[in-house]
N, CA, C and O atoms as a MOPAC input file, in Angstrom:
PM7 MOZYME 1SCF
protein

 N     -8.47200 1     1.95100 1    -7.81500 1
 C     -7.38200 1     1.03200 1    -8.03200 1
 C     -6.20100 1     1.82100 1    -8.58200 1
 O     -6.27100 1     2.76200 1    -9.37300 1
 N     -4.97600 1     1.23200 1    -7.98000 1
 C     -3.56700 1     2.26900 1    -8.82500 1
 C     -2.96200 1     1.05500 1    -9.68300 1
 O     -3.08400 1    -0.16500 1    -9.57500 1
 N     -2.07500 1     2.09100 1   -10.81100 1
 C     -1.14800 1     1.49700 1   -11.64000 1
 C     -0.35500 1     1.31300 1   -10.28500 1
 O     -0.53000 1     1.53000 1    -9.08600 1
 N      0.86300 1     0.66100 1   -11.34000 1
 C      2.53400 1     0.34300 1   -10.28400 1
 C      3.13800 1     2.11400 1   -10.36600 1
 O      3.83000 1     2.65900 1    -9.50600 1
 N      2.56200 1     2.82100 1   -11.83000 1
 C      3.36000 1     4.15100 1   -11.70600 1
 C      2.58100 1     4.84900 1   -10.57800 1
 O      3.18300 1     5.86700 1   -10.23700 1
 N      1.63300 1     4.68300 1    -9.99700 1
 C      0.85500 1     5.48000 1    -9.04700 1
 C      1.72800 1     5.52500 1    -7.97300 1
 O      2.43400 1     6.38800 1    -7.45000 1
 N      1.33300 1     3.62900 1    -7.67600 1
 C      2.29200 1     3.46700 1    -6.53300 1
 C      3.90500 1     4.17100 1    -6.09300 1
 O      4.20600 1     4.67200 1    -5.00900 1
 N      4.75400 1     4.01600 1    -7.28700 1
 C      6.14500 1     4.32500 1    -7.27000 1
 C      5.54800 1     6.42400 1    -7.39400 1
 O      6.49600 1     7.09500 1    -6.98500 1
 N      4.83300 1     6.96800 1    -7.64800 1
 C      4.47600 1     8.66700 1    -7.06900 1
 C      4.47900 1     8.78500 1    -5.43000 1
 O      5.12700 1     9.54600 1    -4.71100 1
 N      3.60300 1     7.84800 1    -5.12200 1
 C      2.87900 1     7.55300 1    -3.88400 1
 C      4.18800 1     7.12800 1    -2.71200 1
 O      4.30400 1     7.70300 1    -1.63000 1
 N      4.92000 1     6.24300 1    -3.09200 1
 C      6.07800 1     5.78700 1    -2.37100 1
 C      7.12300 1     6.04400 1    -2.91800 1
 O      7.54500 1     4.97800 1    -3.36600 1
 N      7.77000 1     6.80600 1    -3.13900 1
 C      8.89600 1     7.47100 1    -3.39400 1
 C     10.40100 1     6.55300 1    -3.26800 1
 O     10.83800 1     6.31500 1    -2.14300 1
 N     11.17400 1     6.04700 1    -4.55300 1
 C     12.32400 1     5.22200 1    -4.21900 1
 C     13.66100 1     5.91300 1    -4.51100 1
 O     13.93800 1     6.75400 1    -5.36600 1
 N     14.62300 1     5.16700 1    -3.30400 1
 C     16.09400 1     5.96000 1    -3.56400 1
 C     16.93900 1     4.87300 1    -3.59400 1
 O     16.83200 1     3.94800 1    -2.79000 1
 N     17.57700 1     4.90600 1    -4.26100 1
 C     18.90500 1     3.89000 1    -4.27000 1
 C     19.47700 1     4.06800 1    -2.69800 1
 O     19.65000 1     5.00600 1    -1.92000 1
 N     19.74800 1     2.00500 1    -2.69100 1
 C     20.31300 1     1.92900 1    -1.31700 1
 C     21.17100 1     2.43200 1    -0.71700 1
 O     21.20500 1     2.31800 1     0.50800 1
 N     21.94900 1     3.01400 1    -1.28500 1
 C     23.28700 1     3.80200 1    -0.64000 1
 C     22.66700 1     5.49500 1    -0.26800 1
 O     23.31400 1     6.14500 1     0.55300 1
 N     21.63200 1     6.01800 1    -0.79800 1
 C     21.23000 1     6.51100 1     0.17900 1
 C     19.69200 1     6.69800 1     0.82800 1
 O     18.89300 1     7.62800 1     0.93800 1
 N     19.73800 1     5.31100 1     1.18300 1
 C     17.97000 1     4.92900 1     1.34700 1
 C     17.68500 1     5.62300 1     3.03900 1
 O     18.38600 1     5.24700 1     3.97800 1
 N     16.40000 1     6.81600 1     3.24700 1
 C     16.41600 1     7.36200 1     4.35000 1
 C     15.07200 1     6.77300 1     4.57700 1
 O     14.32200 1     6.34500 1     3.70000 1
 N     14.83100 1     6.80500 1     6.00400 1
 C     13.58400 1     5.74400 1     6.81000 1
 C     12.35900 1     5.82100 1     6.17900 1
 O     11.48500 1     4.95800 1     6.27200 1
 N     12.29400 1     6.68100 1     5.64000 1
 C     10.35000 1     7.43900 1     5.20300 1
 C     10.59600 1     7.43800 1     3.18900 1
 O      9.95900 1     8.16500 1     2.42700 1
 N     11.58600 1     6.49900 1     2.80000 1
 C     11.41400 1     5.91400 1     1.41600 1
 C     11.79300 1     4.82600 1     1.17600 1
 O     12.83500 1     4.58000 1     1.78500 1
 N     11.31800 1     3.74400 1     0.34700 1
 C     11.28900 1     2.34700 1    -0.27200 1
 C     12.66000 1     2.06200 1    -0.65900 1
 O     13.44900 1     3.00600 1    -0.67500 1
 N     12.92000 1     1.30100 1    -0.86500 1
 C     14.54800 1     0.95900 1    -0.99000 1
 C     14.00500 1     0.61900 1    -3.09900 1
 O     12.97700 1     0.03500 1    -3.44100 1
 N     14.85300 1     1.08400 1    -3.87400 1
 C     15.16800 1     0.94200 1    -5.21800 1
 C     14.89900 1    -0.41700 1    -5.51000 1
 O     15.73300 1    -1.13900 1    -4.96300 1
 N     13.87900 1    -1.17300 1    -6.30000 1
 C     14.42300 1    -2.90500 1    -6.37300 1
 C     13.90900 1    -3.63800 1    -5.29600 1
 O     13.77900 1    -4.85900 1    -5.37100 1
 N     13.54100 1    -2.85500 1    -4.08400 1
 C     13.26700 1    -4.10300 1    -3.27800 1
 C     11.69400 1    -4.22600 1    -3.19300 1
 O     10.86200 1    -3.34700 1    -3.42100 1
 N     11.52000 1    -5.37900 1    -2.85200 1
 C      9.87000 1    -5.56900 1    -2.25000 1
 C      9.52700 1    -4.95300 1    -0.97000 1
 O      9.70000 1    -5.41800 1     0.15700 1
 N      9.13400 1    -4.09400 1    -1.23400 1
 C      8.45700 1    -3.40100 1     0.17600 1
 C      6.83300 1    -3.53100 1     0.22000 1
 O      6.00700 1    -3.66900 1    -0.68200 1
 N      6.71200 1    -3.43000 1     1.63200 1
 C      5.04900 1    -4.13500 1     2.03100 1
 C      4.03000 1    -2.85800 1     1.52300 1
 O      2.85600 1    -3.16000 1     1.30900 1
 N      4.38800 1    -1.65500 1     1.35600 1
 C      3.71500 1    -0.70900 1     0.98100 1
 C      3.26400 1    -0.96300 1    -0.76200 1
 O      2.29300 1    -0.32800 1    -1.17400 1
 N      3.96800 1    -1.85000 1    -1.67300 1
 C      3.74800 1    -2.17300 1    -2.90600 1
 C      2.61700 1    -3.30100 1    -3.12900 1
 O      2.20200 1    -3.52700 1    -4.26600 1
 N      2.04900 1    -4.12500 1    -1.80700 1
 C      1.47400 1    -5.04700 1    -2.09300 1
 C      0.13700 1    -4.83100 1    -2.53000 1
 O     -0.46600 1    -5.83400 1    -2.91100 1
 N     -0.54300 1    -3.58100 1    -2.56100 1
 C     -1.76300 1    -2.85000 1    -2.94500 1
 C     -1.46600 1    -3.01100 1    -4.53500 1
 O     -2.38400 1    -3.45900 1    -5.22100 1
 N     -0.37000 1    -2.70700 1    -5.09200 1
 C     -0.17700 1    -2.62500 1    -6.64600 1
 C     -0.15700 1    -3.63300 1    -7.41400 1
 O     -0.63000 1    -3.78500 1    -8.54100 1
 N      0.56200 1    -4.49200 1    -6.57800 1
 C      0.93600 1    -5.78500 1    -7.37400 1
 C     -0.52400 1    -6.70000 1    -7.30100 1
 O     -0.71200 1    -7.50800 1    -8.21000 1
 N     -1.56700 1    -6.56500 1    -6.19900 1
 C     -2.31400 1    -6.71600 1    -6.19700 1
 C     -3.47200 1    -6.29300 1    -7.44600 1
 O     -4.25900 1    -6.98200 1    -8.09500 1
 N     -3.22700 1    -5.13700 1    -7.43900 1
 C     -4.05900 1    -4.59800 1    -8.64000 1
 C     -3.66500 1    -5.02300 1   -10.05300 1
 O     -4.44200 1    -5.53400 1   -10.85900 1
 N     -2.23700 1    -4.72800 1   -10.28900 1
 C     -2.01900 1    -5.72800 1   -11.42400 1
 C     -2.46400 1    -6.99900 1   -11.81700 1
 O     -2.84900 1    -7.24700 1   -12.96000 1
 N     -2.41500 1    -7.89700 1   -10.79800 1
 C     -2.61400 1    -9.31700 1   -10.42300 1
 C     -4.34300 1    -9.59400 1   -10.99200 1
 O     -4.75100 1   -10.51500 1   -11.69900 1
 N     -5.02900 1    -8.57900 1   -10.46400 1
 C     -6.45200 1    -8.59800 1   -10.54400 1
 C     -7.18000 1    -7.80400 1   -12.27600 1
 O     -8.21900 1    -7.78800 1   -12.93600 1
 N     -5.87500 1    -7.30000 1   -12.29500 1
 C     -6.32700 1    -6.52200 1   -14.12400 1
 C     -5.39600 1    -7.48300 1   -14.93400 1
 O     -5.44700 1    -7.23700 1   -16.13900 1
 N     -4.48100 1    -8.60900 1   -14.56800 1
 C     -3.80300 1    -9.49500 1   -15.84600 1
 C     -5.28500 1   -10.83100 1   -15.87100 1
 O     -5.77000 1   -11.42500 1   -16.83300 1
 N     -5.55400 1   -10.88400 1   -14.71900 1
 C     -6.85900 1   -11.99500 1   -14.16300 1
 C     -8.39200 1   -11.88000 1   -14.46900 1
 O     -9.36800 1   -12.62500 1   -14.56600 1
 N     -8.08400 1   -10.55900 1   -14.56800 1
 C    -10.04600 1   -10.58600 1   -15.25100 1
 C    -10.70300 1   -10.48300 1   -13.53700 1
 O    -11.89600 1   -10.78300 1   -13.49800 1
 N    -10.17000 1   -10.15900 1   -12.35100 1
 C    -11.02900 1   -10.51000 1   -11.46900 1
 C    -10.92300 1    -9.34400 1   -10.51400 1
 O    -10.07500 1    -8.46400 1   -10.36300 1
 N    -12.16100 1    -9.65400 1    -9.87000 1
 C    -12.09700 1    -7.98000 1    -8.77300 1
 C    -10.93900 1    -8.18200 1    -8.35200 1
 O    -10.28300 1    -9.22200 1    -8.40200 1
 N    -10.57700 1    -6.84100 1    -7.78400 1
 C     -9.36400 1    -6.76600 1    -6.35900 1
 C     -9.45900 1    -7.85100 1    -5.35000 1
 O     -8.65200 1    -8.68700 1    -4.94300 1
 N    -10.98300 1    -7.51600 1    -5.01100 1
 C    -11.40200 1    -8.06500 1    -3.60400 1
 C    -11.03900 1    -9.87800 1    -3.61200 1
 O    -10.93200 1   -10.44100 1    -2.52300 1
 N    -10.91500 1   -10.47100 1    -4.57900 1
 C    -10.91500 1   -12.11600 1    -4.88500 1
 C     -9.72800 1   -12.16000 1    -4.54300 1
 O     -9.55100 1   -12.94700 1    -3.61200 1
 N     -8.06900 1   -11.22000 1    -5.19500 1
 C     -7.33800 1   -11.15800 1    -5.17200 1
 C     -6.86400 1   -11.38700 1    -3.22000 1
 O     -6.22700 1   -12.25500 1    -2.62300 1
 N     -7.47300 1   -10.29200 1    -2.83900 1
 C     -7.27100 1   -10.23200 1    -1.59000 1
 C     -7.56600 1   -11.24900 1    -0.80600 1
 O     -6.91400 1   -11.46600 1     0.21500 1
 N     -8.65700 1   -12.05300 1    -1.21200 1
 C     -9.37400 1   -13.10300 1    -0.65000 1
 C     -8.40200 1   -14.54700 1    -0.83200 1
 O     -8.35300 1   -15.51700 1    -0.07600 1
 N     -7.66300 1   -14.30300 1    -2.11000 1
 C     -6.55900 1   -15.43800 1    -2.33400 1
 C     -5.32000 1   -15.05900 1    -1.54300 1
 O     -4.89500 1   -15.75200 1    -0.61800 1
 N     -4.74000 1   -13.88400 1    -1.96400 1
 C     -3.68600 1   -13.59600 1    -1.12600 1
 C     -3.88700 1   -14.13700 1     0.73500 1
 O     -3.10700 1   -14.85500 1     1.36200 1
 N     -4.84000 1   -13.67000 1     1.11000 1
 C     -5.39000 1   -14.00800 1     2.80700 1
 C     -5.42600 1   -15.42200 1     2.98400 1
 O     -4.76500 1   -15.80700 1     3.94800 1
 N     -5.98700 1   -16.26800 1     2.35200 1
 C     -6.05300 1   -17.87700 1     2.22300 1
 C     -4.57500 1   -17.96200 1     2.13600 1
 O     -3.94500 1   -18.14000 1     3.17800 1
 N     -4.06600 1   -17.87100 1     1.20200 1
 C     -2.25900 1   -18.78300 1     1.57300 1
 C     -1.46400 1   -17.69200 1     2.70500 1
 O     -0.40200 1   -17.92000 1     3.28500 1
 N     -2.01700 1   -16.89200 1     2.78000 1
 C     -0.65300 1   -16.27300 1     3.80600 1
 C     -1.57600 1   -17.22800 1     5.15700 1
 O     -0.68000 1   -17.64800 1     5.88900 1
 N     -2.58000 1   -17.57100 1     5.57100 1
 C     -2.73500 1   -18.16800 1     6.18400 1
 C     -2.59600 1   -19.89200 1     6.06100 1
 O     -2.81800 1   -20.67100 1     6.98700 1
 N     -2.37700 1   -20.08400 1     5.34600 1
 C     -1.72500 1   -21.85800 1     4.66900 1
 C     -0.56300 1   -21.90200 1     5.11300 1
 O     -0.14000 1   -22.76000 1     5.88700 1
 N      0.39400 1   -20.47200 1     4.41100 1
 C      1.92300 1   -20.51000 1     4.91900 1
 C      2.30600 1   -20.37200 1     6.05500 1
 O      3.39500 1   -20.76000 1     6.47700 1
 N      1.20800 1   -19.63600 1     6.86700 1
 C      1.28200 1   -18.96500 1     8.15700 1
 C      0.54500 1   -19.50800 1     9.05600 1
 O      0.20400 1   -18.64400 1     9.86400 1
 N     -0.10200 1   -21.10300 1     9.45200 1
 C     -1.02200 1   -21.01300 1    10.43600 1
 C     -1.15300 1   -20.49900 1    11.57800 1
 O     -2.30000 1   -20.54800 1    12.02300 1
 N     -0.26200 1   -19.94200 1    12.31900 1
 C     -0.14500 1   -19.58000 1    13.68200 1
 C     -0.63900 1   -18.04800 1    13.34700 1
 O     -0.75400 1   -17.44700 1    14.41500 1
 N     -0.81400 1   -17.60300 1    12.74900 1
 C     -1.69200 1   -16.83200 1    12.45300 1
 C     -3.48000 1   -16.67600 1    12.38100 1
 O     -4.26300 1   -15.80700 1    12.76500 1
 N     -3.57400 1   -17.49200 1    11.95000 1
 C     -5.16700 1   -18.38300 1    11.61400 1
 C     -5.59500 1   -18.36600 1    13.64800 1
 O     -6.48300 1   -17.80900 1    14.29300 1
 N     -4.56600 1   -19.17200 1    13.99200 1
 C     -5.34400 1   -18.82200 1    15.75800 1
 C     -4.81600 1   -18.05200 1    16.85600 1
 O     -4.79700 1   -18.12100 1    18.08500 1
 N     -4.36400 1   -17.23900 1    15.87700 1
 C     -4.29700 1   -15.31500 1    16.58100 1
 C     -3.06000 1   -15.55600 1    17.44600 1
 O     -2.92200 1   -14.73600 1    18.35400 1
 N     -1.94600 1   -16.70500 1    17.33200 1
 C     -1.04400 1   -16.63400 1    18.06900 1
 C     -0.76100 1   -17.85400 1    19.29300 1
 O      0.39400 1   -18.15600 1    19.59200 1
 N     -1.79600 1   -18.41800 1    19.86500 1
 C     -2.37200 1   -19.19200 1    20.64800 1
 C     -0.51400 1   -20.02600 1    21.10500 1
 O      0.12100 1   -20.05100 1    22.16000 1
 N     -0.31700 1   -20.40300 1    20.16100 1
 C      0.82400 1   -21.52300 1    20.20100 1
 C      2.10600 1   -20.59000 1    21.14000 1
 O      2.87400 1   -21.10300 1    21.95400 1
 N      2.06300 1   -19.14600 1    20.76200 1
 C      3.19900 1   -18.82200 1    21.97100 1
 C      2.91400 1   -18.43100 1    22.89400 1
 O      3.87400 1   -18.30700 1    23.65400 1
 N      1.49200 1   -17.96700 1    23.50300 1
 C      0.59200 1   -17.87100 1    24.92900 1
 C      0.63000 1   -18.96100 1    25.20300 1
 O      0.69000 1   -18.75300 1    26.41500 1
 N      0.65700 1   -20.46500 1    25.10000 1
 C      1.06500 1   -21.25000 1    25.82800 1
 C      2.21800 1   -22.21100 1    25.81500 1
 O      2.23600 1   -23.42300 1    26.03000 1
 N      3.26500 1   -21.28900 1    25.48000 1
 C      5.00500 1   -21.58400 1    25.16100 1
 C      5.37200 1   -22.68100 1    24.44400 1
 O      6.48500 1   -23.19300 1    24.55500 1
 N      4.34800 1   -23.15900 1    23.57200 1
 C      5.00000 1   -24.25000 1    22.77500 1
 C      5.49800 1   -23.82100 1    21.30000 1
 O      6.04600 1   -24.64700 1    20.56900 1

């Protein structure tokens, strides 16, 4: 499991004015951080990672159903 300081070693940030393709933008949420915040999430909670992940997956699929059936709804153009 990483701290957030792991993460920010691991992904390297530059202020936006001169943010280049292969580093995190300063401040922003980038998808490469969601491993950390995860881990935090699971060491403020008392609970494995893995539950974490298991909650996170349940609502991104709540928020997201067209996800849940792999897409289905734009293979048949509705």
């Amino acid at each position: 499991m990483q701290s957030g300081g792991e993460e920010k070693k691991m992904f390297g940030t530059v202020k936006k004015e001169k943010w280049p393709r292969d580093k995190c933008g300063k401040g922003r949420n980038e998808p490469c951080h969601i491993r950390g915040v995860a881990a935090v999430l699971a060491g403020v909670h008392g609970v494995p990672f893995a539950r974490v992940e298991e909650i996170c997956h349940a609502n991104t699929l709540t928020c997201f159903p067209g996800l849940a059936r792999g897409g289905e709804e734009e293979e048949q153009g509705t």
